[in-house]
Residue, then its C-alpha position, 0 to 999 in steps of 0.5 A: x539409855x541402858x535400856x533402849x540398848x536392847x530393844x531392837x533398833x532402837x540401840x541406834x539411839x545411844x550409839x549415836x547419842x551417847x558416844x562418850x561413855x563407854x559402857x553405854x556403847x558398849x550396851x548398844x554394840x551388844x543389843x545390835x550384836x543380839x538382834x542381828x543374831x536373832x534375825x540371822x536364826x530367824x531367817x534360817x528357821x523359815x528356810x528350813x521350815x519351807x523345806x522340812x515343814x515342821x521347824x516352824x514350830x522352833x520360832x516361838x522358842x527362840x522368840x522366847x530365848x531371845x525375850x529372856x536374854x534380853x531381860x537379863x541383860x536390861x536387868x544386868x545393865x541397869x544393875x552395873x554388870x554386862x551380861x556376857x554371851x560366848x562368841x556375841x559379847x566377843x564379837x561385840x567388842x569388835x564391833 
């Protein structure tokens, strides 16, 4: 369950599944926090690739940046830590 935490919209799974144990809602909380940040930035990048042009090319590194987070934090999960992110983790917890 650590694991479908991050992986997109498959956290949906132990949010609703696991509701009893709180470190895999928390996990879950964070994995949705992480994908609607990167789809947020996402969105941003190719409006203002239709504007400047040349931002285009800034996806595939934050493709990239967001993969790496993400393995760190299934690695950390898995392990029996918590990856933490300023401002995402926080927001997280409120979440």
């Amino acid at each position: 369950m650590l694991v479908l935490s991050y992986l997109g919209i498959l956290a949906l799974i132990p949010l609703i599944t696991e509701k009893n144990d709180r470190e895999v809602q928390w996990h879950a909380r964070h994995g949705l926090v992480l994908l609607v940040a990167y789809l947020i930035l996402t969105v941003g990048l190719f409006i203002a690739s239709l504007v400047i042009g040349i931002v285009g090319m800034l996806q595939l590194p934050l493709w990239l940046g967001y993969v790496v987070v993400i393995i760190l934090c299934i690695t950390n999960a898995v392990s029996g830590k918590r990856f933490l992110i300023p401002g995402l983790s926080d927001f997280a917890q409120k979440f």
